[in-house]
PyMOL Python script that loads the backbone (N, CA, C, O; Angstrom):
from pymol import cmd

cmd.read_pdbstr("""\
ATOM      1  N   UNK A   1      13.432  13.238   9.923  1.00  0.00           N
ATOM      2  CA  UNK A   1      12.643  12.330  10.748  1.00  0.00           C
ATOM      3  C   UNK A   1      11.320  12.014  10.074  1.00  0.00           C
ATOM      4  O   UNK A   1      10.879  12.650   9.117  1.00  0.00           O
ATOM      5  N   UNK A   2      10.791  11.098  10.586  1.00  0.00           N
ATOM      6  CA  UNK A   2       9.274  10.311   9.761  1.00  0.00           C
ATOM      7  C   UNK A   2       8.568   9.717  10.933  1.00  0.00           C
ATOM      8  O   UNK A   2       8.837   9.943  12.113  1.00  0.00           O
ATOM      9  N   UNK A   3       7.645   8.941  10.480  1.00  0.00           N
ATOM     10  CA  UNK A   3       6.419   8.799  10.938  1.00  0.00           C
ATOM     11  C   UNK A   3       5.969   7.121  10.297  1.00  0.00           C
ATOM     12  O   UNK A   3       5.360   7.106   9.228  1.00  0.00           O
ATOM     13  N   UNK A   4       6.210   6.101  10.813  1.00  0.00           N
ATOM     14  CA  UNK A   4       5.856   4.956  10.555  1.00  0.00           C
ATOM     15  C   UNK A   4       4.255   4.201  11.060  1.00  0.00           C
ATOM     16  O   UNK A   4       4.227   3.747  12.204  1.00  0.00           O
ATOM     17  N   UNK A   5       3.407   4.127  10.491  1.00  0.00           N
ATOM     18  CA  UNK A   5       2.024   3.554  11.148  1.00  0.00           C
ATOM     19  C   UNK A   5       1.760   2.185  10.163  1.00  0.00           C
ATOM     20  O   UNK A   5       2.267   1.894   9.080  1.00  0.00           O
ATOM     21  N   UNK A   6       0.902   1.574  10.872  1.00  0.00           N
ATOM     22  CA  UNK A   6       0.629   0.184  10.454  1.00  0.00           C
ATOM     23  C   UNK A   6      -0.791  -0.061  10.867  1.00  0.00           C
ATOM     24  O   UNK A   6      -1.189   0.350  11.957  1.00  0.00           O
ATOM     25  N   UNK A   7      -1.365  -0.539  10.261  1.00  0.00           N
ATOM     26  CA  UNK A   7      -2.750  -0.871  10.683  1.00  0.00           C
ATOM     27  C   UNK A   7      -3.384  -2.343   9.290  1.00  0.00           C
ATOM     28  O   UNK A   7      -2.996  -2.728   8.187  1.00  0.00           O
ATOM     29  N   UNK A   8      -4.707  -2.761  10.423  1.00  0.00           N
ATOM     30  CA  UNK A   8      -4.966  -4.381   9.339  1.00  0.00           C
ATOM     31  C   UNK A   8      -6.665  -3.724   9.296  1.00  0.00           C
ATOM     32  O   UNK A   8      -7.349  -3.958  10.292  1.00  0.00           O
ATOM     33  N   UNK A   9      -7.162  -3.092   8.392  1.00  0.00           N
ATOM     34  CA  UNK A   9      -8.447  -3.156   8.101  1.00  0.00           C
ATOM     35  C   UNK A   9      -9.691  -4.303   8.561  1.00  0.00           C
ATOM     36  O   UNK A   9      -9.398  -5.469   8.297  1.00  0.00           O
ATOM     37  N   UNK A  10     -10.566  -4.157   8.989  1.00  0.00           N
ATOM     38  CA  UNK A  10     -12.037  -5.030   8.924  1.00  0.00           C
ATOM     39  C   UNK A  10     -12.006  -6.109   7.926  1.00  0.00           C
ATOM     40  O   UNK A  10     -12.266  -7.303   8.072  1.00  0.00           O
ATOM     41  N   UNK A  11     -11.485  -5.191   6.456  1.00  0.00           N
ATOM     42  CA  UNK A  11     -11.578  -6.453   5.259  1.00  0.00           C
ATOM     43  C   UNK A  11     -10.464  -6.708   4.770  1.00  0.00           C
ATOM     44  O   UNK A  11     -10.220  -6.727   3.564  1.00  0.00           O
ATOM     45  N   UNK A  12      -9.696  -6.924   5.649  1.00  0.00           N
ATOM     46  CA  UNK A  12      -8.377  -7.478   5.664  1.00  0.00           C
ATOM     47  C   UNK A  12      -7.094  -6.933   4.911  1.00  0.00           C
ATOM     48  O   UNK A  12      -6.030  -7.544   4.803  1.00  0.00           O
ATOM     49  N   UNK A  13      -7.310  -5.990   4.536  1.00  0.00           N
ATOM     50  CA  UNK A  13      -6.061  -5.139   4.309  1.00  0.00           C
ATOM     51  C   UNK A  13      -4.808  -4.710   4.718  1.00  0.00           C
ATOM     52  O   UNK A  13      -4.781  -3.483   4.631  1.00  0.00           O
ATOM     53  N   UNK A  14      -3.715  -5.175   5.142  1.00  0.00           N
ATOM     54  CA  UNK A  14      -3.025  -4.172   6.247  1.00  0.00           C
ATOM     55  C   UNK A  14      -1.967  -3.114   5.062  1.00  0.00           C
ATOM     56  O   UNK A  14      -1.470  -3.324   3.956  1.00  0.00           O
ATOM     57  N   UNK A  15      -1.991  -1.953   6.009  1.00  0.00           N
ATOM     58  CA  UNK A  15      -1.979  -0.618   5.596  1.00  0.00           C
ATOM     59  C   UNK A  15      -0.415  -0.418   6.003  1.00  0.00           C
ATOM     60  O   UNK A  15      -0.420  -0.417   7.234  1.00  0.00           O
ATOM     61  N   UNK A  16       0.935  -0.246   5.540  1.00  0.00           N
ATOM     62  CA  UNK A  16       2.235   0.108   6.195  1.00  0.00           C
ATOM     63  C   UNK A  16       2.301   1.825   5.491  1.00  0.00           C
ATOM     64  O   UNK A  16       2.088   2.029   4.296  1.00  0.00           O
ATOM     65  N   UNK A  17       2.579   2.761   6.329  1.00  0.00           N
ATOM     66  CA  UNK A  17       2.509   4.193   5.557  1.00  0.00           C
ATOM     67  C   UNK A  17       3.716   4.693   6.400  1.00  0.00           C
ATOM     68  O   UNK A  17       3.580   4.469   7.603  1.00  0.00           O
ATOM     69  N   UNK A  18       4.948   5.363   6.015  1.00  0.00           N
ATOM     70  CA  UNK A  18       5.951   6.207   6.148  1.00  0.00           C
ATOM     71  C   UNK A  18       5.716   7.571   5.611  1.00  0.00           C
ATOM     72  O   UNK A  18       5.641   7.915   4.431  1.00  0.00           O
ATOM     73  N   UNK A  19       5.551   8.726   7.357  1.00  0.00           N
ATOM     74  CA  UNK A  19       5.709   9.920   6.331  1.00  0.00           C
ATOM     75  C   UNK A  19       6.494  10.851   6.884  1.00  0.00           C
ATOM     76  O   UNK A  19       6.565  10.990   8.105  1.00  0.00           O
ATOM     77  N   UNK A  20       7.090  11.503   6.124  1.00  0.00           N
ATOM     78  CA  UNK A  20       8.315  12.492   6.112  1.00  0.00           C
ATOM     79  C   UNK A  20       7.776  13.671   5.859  1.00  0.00           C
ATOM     80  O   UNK A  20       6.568  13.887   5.756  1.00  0.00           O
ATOM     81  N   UNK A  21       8.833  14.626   5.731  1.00  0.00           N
ATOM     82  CA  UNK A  21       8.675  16.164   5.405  1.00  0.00           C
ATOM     83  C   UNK A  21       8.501  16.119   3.976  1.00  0.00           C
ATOM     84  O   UNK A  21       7.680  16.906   3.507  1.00  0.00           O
ATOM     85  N   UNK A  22       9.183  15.264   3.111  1.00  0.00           N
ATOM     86  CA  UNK A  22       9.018  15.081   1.603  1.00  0.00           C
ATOM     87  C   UNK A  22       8.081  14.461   1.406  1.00  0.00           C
ATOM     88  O   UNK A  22       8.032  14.175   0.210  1.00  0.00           O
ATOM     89  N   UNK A  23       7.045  13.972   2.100  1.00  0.00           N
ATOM     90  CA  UNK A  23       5.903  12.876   1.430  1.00  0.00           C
ATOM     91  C   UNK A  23       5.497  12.376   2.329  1.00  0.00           C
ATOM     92  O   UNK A  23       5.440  12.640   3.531  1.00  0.00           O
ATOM     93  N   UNK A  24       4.962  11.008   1.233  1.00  0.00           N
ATOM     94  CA  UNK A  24       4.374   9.719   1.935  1.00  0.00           C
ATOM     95  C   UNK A  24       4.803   8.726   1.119  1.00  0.00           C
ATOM     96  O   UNK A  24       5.177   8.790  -0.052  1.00  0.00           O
ATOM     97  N   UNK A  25       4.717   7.847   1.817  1.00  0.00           N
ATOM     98  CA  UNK A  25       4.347   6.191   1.241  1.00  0.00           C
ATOM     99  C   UNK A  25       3.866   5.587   1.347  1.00  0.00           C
ATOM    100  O   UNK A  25       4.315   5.187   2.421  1.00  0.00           O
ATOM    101  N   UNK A  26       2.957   4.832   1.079  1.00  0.00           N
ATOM    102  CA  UNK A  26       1.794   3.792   1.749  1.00  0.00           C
ATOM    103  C   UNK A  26       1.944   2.158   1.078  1.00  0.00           C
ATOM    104  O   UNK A  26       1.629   1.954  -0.095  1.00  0.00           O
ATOM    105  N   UNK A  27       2.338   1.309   1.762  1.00  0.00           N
ATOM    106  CA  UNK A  27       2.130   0.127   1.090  1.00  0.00           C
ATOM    107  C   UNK A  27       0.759  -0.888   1.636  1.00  0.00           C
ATOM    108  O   UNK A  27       0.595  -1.351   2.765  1.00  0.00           O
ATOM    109  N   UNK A  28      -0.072  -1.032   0.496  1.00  0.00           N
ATOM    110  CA  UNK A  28      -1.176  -1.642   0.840  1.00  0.00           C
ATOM    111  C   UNK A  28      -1.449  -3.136   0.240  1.00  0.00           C
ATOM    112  O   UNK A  28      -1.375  -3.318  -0.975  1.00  0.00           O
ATOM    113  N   UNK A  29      -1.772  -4.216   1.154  1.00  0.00           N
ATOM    114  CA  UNK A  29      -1.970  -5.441   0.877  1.00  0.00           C
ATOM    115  C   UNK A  29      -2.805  -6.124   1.534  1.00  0.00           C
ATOM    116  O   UNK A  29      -2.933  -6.214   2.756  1.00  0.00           O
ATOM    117  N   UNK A  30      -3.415  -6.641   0.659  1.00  0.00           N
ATOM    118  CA  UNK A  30      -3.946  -7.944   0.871  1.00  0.00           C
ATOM    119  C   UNK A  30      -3.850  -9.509   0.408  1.00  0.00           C
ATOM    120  O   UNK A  30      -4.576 -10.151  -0.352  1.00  0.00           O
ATOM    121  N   UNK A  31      -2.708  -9.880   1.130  1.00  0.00           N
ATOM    122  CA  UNK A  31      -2.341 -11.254   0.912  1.00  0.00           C
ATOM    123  C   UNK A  31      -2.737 -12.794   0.525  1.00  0.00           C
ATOM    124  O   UNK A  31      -2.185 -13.635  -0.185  1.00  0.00           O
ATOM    125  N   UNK A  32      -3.940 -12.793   1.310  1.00  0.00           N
ATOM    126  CA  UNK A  32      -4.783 -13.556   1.442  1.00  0.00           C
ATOM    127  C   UNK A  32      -5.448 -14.058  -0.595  1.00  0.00           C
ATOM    128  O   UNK A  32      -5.615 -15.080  -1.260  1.00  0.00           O
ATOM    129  N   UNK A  33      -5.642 -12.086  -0.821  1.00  0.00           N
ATOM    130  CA  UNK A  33      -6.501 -12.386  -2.396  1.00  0.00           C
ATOM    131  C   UNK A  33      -5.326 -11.914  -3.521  1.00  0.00           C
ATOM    132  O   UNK A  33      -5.639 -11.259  -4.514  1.00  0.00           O
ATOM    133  N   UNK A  34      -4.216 -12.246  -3.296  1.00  0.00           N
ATOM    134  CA  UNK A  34      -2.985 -11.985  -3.766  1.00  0.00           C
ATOM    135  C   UNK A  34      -2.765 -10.359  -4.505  1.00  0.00           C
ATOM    136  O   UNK A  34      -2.383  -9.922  -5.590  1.00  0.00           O
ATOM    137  N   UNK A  35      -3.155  -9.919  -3.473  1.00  0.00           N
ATOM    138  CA  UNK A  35      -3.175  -8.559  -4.178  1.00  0.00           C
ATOM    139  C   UNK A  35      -2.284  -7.214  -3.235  1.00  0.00           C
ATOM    140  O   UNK A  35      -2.341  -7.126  -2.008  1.00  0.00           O
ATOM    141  N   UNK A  36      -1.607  -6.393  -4.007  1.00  0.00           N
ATOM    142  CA  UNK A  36      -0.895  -5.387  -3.388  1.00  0.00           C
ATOM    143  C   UNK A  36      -0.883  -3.705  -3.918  1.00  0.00           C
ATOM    144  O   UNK A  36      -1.308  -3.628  -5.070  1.00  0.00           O
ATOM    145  N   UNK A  37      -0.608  -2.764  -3.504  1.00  0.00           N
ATOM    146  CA  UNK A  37      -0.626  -1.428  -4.889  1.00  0.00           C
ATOM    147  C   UNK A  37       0.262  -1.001  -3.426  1.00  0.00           C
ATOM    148  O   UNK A  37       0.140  -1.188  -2.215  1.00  0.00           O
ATOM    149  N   UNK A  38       1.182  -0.338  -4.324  1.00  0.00           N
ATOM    150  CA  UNK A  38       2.162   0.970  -3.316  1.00  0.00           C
ATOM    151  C   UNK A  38       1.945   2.375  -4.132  1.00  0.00           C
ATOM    152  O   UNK A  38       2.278   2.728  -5.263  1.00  0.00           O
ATOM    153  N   UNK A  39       1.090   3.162  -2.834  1.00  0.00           N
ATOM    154  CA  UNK A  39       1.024   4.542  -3.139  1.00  0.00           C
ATOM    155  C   UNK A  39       2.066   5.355  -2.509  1.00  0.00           C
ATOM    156  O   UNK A  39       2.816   5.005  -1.598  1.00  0.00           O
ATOM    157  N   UNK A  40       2.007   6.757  -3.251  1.00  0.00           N
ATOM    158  CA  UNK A  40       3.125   7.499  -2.561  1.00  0.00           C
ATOM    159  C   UNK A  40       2.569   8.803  -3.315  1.00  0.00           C
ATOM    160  O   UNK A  40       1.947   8.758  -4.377  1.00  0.00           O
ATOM    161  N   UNK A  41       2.934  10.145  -2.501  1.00  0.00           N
ATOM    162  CA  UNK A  41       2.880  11.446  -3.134  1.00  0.00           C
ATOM    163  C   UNK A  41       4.305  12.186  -2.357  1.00  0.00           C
ATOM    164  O   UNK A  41       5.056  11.847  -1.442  1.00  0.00           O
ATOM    165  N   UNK A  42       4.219  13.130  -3.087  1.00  0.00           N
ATOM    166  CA  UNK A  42       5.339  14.349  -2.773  1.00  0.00           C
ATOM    167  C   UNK A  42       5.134  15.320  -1.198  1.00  0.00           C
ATOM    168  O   UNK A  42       4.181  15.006  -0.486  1.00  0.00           O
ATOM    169  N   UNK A  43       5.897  16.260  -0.825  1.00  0.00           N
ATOM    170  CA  UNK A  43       5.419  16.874  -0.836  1.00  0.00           C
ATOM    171  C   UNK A  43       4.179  18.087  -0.944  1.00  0.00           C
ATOM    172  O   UNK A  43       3.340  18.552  -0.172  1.00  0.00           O
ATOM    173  N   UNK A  44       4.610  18.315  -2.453  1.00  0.00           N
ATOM    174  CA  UNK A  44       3.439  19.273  -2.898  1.00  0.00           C
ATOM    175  C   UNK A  44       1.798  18.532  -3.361  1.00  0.00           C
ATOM    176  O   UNK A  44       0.989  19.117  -4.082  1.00  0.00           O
ATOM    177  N   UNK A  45       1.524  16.788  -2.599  1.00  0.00           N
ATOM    178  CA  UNK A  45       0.764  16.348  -2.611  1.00  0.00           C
ATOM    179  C   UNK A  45       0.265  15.988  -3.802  1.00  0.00           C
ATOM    180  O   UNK A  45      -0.928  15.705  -3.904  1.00  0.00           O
ATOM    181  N   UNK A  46       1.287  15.941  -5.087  1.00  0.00           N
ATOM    182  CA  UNK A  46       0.577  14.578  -5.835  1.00  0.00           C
ATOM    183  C   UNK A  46       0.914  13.494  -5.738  1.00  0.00           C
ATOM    184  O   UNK A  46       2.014  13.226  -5.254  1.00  0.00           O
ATOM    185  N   UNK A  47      -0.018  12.461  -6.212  1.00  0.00           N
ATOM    186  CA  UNK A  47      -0.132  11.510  -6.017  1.00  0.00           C
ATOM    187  C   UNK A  47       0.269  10.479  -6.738  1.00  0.00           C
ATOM    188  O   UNK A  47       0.195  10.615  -7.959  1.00  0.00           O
ATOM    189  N   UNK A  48       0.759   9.273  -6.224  1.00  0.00           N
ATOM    190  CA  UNK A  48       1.083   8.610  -7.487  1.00  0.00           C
ATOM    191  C   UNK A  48       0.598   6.984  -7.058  1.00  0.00           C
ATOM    192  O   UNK A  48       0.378   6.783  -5.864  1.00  0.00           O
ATOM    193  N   UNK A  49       0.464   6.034  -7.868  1.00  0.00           N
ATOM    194  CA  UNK A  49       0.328   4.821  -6.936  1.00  0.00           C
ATOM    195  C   UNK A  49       0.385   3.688  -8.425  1.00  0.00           C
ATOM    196  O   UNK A  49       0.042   4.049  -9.551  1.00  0.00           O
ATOM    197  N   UNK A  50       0.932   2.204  -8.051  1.00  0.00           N
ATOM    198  CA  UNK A  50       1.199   1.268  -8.791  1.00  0.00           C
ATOM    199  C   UNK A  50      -0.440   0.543  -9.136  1.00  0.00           C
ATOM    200  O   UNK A  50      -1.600   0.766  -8.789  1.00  0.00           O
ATOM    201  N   UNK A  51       0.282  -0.427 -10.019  1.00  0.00           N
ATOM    202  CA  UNK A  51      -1.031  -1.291 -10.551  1.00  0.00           C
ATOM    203  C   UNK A  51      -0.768  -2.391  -9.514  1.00  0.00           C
ATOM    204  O   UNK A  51       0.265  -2.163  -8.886  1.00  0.00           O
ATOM    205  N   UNK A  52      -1.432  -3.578  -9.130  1.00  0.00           N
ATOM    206  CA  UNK A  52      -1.548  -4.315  -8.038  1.00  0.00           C
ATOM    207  C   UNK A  52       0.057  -4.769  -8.252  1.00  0.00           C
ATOM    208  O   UNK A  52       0.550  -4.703  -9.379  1.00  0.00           O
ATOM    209  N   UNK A  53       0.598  -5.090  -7.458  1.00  0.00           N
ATOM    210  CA  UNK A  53       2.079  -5.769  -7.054  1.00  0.00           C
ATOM    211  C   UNK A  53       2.313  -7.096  -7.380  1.00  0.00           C
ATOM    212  O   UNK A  53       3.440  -7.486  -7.685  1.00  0.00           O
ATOM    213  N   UNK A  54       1.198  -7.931  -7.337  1.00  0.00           N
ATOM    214  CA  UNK A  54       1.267  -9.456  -7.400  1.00  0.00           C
ATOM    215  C   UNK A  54       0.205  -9.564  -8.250  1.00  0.00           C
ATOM    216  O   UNK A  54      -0.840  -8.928  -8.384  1.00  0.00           O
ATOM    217  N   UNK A  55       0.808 -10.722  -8.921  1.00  0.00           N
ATOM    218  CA  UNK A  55      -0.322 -11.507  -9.951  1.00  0.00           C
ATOM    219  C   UNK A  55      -1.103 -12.257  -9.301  1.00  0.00           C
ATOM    220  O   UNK A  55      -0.782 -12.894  -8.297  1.00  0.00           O
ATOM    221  N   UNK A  56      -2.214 -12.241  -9.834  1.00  0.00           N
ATOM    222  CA  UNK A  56      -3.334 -13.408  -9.223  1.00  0.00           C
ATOM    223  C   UNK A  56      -3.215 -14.507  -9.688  1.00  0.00           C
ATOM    224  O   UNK A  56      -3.058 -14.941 -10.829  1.00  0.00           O
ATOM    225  N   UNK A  57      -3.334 -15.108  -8.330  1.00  0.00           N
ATOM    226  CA  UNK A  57      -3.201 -16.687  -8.210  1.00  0.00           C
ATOM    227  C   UNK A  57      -4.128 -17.255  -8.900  1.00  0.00           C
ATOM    228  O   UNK A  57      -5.268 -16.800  -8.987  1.00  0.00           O
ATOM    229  N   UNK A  58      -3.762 -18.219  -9.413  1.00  0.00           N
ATOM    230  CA  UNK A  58      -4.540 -19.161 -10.618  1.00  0.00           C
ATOM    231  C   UNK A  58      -5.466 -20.202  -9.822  1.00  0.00           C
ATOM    232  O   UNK A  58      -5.321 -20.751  -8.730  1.00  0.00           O
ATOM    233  N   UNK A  59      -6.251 -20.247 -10.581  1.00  0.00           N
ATOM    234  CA  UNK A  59      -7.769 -20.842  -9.869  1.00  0.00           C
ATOM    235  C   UNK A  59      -8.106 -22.088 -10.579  1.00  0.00           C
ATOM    236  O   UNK A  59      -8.463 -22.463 -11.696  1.00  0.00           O
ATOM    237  N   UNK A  60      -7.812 -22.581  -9.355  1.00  0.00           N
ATOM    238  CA  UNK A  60      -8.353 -24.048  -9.387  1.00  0.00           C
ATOM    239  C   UNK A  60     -10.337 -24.612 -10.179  1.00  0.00           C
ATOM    240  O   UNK A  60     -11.496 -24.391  -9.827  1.00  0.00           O
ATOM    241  N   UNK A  61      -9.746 -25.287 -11.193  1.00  0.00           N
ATOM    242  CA  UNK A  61     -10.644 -25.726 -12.210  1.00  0.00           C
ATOM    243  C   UNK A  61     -10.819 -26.099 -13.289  1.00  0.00           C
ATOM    244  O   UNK A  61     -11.958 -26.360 -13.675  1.00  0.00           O
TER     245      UNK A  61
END
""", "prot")
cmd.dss("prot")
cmd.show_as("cartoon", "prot")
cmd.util.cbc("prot")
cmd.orient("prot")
């Protein structure tokens, strides 16, 4: 069994985190500034987490 929470930050972040007896997962985004990173640890609480998920959107100019 697990543990699903969701939450949208002040500065616009929203937060999706699954946690189990083996871990966590956290997927974090912010859409808006095309940006994403998915963290996750074990168990025995290390940690691990990606480089942003999405490329940044190209800027007008």
């Amino acid at each position: 069994d697990g543990a699903f929470q969701s939450r949208l930050d002040d500065d616009g972040w929203l937060h999706m985190r699954w946690e189990s007896a083996s871990g966590w997962s956290e997927l974090r985004a912010r859409l808006d500034q095309g940006q994403a990173e998915l963290r996750w640890a074990r168990a025995d609480g290390r940690e691990h987490a990606t480089a942003d998920l999405l490329e940044q959107p190209p800027t007008d100019g």
